[in-house]
N, C-alpha and C positions, 0 to 999 in steps of 0.2 A: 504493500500500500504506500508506502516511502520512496519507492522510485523516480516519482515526479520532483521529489524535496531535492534541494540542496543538502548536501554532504553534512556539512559544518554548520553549525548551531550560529544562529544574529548576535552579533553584541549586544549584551547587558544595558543598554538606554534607558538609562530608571528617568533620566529627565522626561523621556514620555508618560513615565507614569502621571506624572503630573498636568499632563496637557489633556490627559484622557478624563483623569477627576476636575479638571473647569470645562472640557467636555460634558461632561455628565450634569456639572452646575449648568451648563447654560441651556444644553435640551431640556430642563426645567423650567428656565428662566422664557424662554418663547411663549409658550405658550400661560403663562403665568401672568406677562405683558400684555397678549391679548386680550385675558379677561378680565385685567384692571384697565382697558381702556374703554370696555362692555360696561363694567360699573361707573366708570366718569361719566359714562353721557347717560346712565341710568340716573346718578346722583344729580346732574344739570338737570335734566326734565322734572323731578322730586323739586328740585327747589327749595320756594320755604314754605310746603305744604304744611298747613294748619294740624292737620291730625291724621291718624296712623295711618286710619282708613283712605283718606285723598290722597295721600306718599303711597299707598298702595295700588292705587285706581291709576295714579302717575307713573309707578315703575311699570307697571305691567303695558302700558302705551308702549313705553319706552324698550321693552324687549328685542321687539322684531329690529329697530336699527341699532341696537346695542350690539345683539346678536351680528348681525353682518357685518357692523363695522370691527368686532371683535373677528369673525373668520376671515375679511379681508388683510387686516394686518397680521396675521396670523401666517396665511399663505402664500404675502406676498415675502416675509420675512424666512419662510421657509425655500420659496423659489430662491431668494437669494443669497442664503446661505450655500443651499446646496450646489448653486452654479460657482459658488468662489471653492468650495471644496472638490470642485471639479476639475478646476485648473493645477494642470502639473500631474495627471496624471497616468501612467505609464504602464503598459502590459507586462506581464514579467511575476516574479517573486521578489517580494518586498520583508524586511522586517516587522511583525507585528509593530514594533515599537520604531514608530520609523515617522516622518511627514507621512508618509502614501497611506501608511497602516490606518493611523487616527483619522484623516481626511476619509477616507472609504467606510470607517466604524462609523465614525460622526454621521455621511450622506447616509446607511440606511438605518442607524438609529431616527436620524430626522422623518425618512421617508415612514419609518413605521409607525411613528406616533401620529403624521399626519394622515397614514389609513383612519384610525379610530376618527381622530378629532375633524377630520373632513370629506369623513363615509358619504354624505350626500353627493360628493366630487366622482366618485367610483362610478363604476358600470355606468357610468351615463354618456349623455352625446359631448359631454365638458372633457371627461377623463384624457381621451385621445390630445387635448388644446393643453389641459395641465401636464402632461407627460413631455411635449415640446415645451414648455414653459423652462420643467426640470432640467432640460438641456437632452431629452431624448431624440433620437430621428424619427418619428413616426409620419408613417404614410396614410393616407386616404383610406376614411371607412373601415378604420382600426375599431373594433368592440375591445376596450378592456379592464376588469374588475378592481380587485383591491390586490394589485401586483406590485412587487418589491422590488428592486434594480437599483442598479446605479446606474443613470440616465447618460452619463459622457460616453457612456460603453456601449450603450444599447441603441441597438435598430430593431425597428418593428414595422415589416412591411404591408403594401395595403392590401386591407382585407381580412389581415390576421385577427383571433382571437385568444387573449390570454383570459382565464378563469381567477377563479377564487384561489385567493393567496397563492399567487404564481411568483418565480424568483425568478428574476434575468440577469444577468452579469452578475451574480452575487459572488461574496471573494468566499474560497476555499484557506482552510488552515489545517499545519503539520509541521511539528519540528520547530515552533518560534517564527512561523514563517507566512506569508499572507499571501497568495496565489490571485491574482486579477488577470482578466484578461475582456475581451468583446465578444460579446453575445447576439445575436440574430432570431429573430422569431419570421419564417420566410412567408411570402404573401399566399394568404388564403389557411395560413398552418392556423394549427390550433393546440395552444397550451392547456392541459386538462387543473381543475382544479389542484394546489400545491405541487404541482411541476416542476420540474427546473432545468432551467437551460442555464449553465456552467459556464464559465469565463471559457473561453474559443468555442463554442458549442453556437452550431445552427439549426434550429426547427427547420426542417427541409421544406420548400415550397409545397401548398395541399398537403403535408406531412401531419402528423397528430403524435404528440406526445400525454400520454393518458393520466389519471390521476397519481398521486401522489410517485410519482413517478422520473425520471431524467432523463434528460436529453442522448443518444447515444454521439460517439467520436464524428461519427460517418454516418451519414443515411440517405436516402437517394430519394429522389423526387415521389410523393405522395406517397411514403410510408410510414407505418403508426407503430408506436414502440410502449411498451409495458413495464413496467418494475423500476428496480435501483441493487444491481445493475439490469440496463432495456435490454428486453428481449421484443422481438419482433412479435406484433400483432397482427391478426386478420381482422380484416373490419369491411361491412361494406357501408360506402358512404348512402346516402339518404338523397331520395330524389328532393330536389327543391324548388320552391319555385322565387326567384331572384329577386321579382318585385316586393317579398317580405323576409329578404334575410340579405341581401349584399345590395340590391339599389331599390333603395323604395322610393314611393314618390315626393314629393314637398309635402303633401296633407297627413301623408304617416310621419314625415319630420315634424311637421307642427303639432300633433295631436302628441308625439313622443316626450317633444318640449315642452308642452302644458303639463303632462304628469307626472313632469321631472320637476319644476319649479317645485310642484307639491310636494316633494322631498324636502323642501325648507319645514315645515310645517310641523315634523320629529322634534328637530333640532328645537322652534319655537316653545313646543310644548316641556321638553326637558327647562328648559330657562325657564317658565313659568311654573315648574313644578319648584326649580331651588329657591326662585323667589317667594314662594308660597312657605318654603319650608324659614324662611329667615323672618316672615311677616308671625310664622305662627310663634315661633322662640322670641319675639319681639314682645309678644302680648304674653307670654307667660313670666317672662323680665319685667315686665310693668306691673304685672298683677298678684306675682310671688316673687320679686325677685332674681336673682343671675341661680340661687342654689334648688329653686324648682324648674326653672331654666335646662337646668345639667340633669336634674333629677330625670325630667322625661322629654330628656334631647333624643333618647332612643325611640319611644314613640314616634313622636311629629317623622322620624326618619323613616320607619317599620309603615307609618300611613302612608307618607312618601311614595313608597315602594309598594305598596297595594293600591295607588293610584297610579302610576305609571306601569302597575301589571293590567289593570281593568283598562286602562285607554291603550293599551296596544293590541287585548284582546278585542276591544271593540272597531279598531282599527280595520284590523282584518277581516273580522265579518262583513265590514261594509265595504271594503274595498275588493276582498277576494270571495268572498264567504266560502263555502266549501268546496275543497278541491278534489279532483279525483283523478284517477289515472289516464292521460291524454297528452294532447302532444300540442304545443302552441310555438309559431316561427316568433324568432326577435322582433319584428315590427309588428305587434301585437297588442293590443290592447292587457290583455291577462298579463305579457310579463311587465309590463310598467305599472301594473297596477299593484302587483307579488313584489315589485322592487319598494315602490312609498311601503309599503307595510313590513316590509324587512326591515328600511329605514327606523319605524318606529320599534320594532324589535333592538334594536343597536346603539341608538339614540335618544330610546327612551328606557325599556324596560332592561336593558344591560345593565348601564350603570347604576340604576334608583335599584332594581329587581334581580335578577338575572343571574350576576356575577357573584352575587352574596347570598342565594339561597341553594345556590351548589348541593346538592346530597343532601337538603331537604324535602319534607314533605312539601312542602309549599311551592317548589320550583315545577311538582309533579302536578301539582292541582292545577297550577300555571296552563301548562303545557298539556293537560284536559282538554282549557277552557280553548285552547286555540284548536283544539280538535283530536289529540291525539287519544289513543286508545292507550291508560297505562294502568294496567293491573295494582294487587296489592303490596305491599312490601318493596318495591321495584324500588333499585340504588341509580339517581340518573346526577352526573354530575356535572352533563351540557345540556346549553339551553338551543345546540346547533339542528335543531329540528327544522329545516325549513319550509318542507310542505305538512307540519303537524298532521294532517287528517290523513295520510298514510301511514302513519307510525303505528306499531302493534308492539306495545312492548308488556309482554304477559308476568302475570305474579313471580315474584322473587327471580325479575331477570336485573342486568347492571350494565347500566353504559357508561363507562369511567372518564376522567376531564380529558379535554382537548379531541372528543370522539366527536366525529360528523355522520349521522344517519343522512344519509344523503338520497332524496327521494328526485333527485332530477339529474339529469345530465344535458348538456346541452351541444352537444356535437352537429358539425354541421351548419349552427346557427339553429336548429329543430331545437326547442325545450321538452325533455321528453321525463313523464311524471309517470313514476311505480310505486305501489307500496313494498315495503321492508317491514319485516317481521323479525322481533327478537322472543322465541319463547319460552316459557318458565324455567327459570334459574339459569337461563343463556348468560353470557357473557361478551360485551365487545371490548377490549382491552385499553389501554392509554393510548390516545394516539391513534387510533383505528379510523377507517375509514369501511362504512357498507353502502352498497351500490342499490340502485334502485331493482326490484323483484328480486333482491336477495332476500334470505332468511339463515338465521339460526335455529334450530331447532332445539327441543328440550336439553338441557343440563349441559349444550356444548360450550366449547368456551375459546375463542379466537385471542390467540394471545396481542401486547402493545406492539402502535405501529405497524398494523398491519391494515390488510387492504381486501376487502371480500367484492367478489368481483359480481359484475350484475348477472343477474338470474343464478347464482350462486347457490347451493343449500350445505350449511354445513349439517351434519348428521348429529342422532343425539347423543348424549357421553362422548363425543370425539373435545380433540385438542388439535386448536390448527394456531399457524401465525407465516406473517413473510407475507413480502407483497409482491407476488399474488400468494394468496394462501396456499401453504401446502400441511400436510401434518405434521406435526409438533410431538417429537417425542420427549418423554417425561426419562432422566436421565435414571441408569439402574440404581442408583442409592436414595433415588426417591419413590415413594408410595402413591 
């Protein structure tokens, strides 16, 4: 595995240690910035409101331009950051602790805080504009999600589509050592959800690189690759028809653009939930005091968070209501309508709900209300269910953090929706990835980091793991 490394070990640069921790201060400090520039013009608009309730009636006007003018400065401080850490830099192997090293840490430490804090940027018709902002080369009628890179490295040609947490040009490490190089995603390819195309690595033209998966050395025009390391896939592409997946007309571009705007509208509602929560700790400060303040600061937060569970649940119903197994292209009404309501999943019910009721009951009852089937006793510690009304997760099964039940795939530009089944006392491991019309079956158990592939069944009492799954044997000194 060391054969690509240089021999001999980098020098000892502890002076980067120090450039790496005011690194780490100041990816805090951006966005920190942004959102005391959101509260100054929240505080101008308040003025010198007479009583609690007018300063309240005043900030909450004040949101929607608080809010923009906090994510403009936000990203345009992030474009420019990222473009000055772009300069100078060079393919090759570098020292971790080097200029090249922290300039390349720092671009997608940046890039990845602004997936979270500028999620409504993603998968929309912007994404492709923000990616050339980054300093990327991207070509015409690019689709691409919440994708990682380093932008001075990356080309993305037209046509292409990268997925859900996809890596482009990301640097490789071994040996004290940092591996950069330029990455291509070729026109018309398609990066599968958590992908990766590797410093010198090209997604060949009509190429597909599948989920959680990487790019291989070589691969020739319209071939699809699997695993980590790729093995060569068969696939047959999907007839399409072009007018709603690669050129649609102006009125699918306008009507795309109006239900993208309503993307902002997450984003609004989170802000008026933390103002709600500082207006309610205001009136207990006045009325008991700062020590019944602190007493039930856990409350007012706990309501918080059952109020950004119930508006995202109602979200959905109104925007998607029940989904079922079918097939809808990109310029489609269903998927921009599946994406606002993602939005509110991300933007609202993450942060208030989501992320902190992990392995509780309450993430389960959640995750009901948005449609999903989940038995009793059931261990779920993601909230990554995206088509909830497909999910079948039966009494005493476990889906561990960082697992995606993945009930869509979207190949081709087709959006194509199965249900997935995990049954009693199944197991999907850390890390896991299940495909759509896959199932687990009774008591099986797919171990972390693995990848169960679509229309998959693992069997029952079995042990599988490795992406793609194979069987998983339990070593002789164990029971």
């Amino acid at each position: 595995a060391r054969r690509s490394w240089p021999a001999e070990r980098p020098a000892n640069a502890r002076r980067w240690l120090l450039a790496y921790g005011a690194g780490s201060v100041g990816l805090t400090a951006i966005p920190t910035l942004a959102v005391l520039l959101g509260v100054l013009i929240v505080g101008v608009v308040i003025g010198d409101a007479g009583t609690l309730g007018a300063a309240a009636a005043r900030a909450a006007l004040a949101v929607p331009p608080a809010v923009l003018a906090a994510g403009a400065l936000y990203a345009g401080t992030v474009i420019g950051a990222v473009r000055l850490l772009g300069l100078g830099l060079t393919e090759g192997h570098h020292p971790v602790r080097s200029r090249v090293g922290w300039q390349v840490w720092m671009t997608e430490r940046l890039l990845d805080g602004a997936r979270t804090l500028l999620f409504p940027l993603y998968a929309s018709l912007l994404t492709p504009v923000w990616l050339r902002l980054l300093g990327a080369k991207v070509g015409p009628g690019v689709e691409a999600s919440t994708v990682l890179l380093v932008p001075s490295l990356t080309t993305i040609a037209p046509g292409a589509f990268l997925a859900d947490d996809t890596m482009v040009a990301c640097y490789e490490l071994g040996g004290g050592w940092m591996r950069i190089g330029r990455a291509k995603i070729g026109r018309r390819a398609f990066l599968g959800n958590s992908g990766i195309a590797g410093p010198g690595r090209t997604v060949p033209r009509d190429g597909l690189v599948a989920v959680l998966s990487s790019t291989p050395r070589k691969a020739k025009r319209g071939s699809s690759w699997l695993g980590n390391p790729p093995t060569r896939l068969r696939r047959r592409v999907t007839d399409i028809d072009e007018a709603r997946t690669f050129h649609p007309p102006a009125r699918l571009v306008l009507a795309r653009s109006l239900w993208e705007v309503l993307r902002l509208v997450p984003v609004f509602a989170s802000a008026w939930i933390a103002l709600s929560v500082l207006v309610a700790l205001e009136v207990l400060w006045l009325f008991g005091g700062p020590g019944l303040a602190l007493l039930l600061s856990g409350f007012v937060l706990i309501g918080a968070g059952a109020v950004a569970a119930a508006l995202t649940t109602a979200a959905k119903w109104l925007l998607v209501g029940r989904i079922r197994a079918s097939e809808h292209p990109l310029w489609s009404s269903f998927i921009w309508r599946n994406e606002v309501s993602d939005t509110f999943v991300e933007m609202v019910a993450r942060p208030w709900f989501a992320q902190n009721a992990a392995g509780t009951p309450w993430l389960a009852l959640w995750l009901r209300s948005l449609g999903a089937t989940i038995g009793r006793g059931v261990w779920c510690e993601s909230y990554w269910l995206p088509e909830a009304d497909l999910v079948t997760l039966a009494a005493g099964s476990s889906v561990n953090r960082g697992c995606v039940v993945q009930t869509h795939l979207f190949h081709d530009r087709i959006m194509q929706l199965d249900t997935v089944h995990i049954g009693a006392g199944g197991t999907l491991g850390p890390n896991s990835v299940i495909l759509p019309a896959a199932r687990i079956d009774d008591h099986a158990t797919v171990g972390p980091g693995s990848l169960v592939m679509r229309g998959e069944r693992v069997p029952t009492d079995s042990l599988w793991s490795g992406n793609p799954i194979a069987p998983w044997h339990r070593p002789p000194w164990k029971t």
